[in-house]
DSSP file (Angstrom, degrees, kcal/mol; ACC not computed):
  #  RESIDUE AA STRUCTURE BP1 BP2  ACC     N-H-->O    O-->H-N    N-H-->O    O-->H-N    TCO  KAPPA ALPHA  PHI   PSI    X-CA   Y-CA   Z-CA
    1    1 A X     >        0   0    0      0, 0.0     4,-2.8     0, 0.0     5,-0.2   0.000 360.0 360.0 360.0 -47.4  -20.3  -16.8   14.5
    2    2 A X  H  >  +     0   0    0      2,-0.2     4,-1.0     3,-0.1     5,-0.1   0.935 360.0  42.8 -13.8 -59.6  -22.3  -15.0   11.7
    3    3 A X  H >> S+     0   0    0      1,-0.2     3,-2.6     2,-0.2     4,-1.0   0.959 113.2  58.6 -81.2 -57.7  -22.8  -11.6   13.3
    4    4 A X  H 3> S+     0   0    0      1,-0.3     4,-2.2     2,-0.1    -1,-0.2   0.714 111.7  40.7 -36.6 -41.6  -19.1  -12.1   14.4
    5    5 A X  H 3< S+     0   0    0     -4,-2.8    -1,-0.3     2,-0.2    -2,-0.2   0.597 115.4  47.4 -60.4 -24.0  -18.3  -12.4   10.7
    6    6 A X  H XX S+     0   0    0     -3,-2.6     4,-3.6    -4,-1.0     3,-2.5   0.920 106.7  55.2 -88.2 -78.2  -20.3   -9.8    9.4
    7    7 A X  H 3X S+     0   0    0     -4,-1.0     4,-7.5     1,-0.3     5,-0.2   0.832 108.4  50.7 -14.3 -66.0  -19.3   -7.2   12.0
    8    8 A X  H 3< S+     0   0    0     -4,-2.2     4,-0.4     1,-0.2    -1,-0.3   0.642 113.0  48.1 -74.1   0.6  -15.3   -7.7   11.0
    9    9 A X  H X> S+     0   0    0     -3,-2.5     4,-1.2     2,-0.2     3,-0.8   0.861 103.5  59.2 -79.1 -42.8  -16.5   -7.3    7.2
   10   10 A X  H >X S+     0   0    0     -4,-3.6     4,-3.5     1,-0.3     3,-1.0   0.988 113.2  44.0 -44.3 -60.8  -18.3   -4.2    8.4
   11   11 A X  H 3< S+     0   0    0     -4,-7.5     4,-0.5     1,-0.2    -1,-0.3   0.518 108.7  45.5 -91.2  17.0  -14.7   -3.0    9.5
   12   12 A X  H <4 S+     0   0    0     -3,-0.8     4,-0.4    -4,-0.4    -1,-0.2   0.401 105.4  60.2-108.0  16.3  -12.7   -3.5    7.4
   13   13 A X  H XX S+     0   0    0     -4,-1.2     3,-1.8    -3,-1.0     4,-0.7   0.905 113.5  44.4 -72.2 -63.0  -14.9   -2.2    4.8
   14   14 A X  H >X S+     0   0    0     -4,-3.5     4,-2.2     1,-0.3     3,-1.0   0.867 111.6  53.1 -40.2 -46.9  -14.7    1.1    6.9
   15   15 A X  H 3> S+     0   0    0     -4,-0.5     4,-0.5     1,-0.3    -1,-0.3   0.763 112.5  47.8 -43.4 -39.0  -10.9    0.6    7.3
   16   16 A X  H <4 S+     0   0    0     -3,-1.8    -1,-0.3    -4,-0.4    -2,-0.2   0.508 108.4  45.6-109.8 -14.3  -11.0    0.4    3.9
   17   17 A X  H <X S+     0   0    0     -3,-1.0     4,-2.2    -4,-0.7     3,-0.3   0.568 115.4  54.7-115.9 -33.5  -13.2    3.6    2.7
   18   18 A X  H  X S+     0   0    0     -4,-2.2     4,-1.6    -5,-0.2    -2,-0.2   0.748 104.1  46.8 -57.9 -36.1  -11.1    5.7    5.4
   19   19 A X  H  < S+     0   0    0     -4,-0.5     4,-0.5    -5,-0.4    -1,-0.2   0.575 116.1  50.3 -85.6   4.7   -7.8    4.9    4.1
   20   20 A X  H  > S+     0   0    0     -3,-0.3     4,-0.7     2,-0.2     5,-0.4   0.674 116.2  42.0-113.5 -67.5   -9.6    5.8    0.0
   21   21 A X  H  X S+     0   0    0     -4,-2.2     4,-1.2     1,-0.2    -2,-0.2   0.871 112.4  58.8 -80.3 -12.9  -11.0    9.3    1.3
   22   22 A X  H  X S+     0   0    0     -4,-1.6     4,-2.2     1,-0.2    -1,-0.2   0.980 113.9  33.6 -35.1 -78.0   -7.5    9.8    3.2
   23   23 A X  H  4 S+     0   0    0     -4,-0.5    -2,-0.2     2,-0.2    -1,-0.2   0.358 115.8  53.3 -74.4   6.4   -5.4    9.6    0.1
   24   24 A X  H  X S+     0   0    0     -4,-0.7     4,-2.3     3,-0.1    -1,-0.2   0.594 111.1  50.7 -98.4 -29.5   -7.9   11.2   -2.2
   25   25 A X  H  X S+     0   0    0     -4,-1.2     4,-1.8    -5,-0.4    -2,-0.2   0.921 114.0  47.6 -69.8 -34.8   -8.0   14.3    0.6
   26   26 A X  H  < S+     0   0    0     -4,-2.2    -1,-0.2     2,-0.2    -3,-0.1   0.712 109.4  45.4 -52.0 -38.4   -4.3   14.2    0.3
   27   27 A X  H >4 S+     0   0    0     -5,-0.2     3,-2.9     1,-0.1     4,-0.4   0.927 115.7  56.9 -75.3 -58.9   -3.9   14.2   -3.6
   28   28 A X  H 3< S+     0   0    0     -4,-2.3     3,-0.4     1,-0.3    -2,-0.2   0.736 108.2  40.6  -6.8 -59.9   -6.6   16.9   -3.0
   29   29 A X  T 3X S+     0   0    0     -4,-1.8     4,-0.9     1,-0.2    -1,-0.3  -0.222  84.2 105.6-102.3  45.3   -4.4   19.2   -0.6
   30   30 A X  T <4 S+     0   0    0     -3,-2.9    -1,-0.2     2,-0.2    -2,-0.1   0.714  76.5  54.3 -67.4 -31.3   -1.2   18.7   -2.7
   31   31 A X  T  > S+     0   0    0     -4,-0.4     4,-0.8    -3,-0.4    -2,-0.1   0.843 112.6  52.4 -60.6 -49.9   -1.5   22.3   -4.2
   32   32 A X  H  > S+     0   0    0      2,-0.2     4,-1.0    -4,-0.1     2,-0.4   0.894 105.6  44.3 -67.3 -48.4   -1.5   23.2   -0.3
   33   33 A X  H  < S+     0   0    0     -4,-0.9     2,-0.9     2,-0.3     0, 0.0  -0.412 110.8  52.5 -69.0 166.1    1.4   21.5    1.2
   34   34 A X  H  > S+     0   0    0     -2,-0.4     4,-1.5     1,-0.1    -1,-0.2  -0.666 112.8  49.0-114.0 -27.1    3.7   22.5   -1.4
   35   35 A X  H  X>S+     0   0    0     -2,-0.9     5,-1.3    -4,-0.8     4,-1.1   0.869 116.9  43.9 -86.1 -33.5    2.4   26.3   -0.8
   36   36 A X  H  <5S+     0   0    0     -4,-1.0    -1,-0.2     2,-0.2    -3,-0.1   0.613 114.5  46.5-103.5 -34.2    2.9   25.8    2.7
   37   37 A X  H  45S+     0   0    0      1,-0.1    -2,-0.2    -5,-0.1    -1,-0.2   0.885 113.2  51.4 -73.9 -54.1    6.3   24.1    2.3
   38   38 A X  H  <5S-     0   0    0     -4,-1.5    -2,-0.2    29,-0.2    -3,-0.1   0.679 103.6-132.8 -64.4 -42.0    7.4   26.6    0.1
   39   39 A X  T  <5 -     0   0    0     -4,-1.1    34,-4.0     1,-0.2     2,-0.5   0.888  37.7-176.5  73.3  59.7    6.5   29.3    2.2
   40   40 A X    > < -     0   0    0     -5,-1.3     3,-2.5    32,-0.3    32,-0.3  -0.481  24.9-116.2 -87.3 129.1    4.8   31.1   -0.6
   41   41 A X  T 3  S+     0   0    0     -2,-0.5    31,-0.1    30,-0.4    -1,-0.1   0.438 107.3  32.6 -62.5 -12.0    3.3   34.5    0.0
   42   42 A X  T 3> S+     0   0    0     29,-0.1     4,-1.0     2,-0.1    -1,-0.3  -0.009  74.6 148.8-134.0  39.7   -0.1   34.7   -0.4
   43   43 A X  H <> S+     0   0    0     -3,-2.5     4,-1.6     1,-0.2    -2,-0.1   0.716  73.4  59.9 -24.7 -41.9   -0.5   30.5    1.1
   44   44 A X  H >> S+     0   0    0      2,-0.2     4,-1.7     3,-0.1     3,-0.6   0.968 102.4  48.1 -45.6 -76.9   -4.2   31.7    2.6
   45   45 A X  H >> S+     0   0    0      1,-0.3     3,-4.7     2,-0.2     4,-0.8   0.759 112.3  43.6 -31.0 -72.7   -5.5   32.6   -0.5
   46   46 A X  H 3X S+     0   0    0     -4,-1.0     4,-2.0     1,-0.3    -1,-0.3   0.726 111.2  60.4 -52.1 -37.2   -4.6   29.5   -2.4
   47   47 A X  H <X S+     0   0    0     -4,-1.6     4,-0.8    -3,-0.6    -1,-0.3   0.881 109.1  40.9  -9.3 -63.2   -5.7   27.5    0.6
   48   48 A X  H <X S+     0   0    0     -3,-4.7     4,-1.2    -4,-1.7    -2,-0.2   0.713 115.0  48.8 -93.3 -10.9   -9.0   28.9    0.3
   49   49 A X  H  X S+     0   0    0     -4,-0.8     4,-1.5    -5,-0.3     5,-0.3   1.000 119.4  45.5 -76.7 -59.7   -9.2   28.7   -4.2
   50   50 A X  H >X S+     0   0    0     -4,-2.0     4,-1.8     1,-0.3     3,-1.3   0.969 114.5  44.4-109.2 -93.3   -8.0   24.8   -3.8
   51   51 A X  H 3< S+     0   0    0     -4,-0.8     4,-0.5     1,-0.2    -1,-0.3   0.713 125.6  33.0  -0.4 -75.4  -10.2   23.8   -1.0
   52   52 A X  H 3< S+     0   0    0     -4,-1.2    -2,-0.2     1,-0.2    -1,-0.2   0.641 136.6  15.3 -95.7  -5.4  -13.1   25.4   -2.4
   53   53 A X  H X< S+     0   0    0     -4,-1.5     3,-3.2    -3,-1.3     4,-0.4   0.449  91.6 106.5-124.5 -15.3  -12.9   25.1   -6.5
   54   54 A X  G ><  +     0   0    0     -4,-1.8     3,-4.0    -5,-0.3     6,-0.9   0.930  66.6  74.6 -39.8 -48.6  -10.0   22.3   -6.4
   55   55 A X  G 3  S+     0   0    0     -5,-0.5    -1,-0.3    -4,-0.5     3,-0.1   0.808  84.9  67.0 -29.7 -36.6  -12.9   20.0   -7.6
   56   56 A X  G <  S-     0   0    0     -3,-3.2     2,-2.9     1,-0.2    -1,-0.3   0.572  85.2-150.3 -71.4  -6.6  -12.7   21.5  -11.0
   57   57 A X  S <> S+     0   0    0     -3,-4.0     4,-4.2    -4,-0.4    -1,-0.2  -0.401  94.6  66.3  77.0 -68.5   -9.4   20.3  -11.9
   58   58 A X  H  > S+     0   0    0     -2,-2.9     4,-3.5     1,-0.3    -1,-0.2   0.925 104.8  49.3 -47.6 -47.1   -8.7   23.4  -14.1
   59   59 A X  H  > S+     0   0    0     -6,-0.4     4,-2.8     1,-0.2    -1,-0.3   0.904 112.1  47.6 -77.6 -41.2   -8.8   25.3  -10.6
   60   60 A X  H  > S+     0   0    0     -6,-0.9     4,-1.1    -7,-0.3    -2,-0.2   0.904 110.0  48.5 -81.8 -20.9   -6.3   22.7   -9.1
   61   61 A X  H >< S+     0   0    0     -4,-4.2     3,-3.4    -7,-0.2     4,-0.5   0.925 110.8  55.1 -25.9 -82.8   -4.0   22.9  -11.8
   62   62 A X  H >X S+     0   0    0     -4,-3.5     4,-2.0     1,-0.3     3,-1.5   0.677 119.1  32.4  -3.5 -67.1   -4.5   26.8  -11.3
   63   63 A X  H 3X S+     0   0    0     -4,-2.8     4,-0.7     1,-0.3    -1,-0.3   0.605 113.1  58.0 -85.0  -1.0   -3.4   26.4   -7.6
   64   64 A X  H << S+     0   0    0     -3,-3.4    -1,-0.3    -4,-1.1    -2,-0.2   0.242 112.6  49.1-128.3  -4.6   -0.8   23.3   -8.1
   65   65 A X  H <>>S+     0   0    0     -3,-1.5     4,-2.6    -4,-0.5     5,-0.6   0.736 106.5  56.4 -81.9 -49.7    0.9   25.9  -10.5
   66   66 A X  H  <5S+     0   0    0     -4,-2.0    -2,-0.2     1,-0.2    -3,-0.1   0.587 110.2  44.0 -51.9 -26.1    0.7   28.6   -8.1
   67   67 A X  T  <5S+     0   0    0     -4,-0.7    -1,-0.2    -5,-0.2   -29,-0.2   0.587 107.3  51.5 -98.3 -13.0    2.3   27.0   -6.0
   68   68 A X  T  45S+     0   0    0     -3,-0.3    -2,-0.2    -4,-0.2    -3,-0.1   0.936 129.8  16.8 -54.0 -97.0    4.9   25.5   -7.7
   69   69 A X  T  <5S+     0   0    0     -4,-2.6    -3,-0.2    -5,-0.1    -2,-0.1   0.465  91.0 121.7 -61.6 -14.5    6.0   28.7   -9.2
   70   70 A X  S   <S-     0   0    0     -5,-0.6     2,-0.4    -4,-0.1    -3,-0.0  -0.089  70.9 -84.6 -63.3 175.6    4.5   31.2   -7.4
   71   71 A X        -     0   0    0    -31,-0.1   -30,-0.4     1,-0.1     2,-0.3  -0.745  50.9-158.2-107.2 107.7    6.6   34.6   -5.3
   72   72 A X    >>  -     0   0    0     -2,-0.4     4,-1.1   -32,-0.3     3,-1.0  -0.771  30.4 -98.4 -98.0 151.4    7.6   33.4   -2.0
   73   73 A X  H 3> S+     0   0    0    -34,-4.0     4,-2.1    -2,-0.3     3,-0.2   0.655 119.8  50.6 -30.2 -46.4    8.5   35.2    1.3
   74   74 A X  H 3> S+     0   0    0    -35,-0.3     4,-3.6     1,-0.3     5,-0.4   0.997 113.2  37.9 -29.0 -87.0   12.0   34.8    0.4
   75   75 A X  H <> S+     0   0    0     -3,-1.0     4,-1.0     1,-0.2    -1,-0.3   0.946 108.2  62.8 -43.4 -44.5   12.1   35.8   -2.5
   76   76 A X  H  < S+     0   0    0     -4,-1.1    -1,-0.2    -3,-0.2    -2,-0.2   0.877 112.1  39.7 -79.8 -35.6    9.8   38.4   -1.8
   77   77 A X  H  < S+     0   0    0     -4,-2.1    -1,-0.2    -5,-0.3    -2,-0.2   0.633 107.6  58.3 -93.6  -4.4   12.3   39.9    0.7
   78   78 A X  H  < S+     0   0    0     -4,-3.6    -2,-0.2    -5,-0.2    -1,-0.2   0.393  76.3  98.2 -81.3   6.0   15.1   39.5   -0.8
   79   79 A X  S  < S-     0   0    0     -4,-1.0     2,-0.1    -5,-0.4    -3,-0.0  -0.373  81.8-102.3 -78.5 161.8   14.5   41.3   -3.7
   80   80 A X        -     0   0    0      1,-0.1     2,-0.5    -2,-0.0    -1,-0.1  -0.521  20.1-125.7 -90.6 178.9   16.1   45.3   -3.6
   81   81 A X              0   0    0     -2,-0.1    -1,-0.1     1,-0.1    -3,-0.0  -0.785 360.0 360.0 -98.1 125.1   14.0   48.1   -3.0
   82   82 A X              0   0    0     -2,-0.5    -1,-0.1     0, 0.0    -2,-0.0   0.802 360.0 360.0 -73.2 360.0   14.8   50.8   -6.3
């Protein structure tokens, strides 16, 4: 009955350390989904800043601005041509 006991601590400690780096990857790609949602025009790029500098905070600000505010396809083709 021990190792039975042990075992179901083992998983839900795992249960429990998946569903924490789940929602920290999530706050993580927030910059991304909102570029992606948004349909925002250069969505790669910022993809690849947030992913790979997000860690720095200053850089997901950066991108979690950019995406907010940034020129999306819409916009980008509705504007006229002079």
């Amino acid at each position: 009955m021990y190792v039975l006991d042990q075992f179901i601590k083992m998983i839900d400690a795992l249960w429990s350390l998946g569903f924490t780096l789940l929602f920290i990857v999530a706050i993580y790609l927030i910059p991304v989904f909102i570029a992606y949602s948004r349909k925002l025009e250069k969505r790669t790029i910022l993809t690849i800043v947030n992913v790979f500098l997000g860690w720095t905070f200053i850089a997901w600000i950066a991108c979690m601005a950019w995406a907010i505010w940034g020129k999306t396809l819409e916009k980008l083709h509705s504007e006229p041509v002079a």
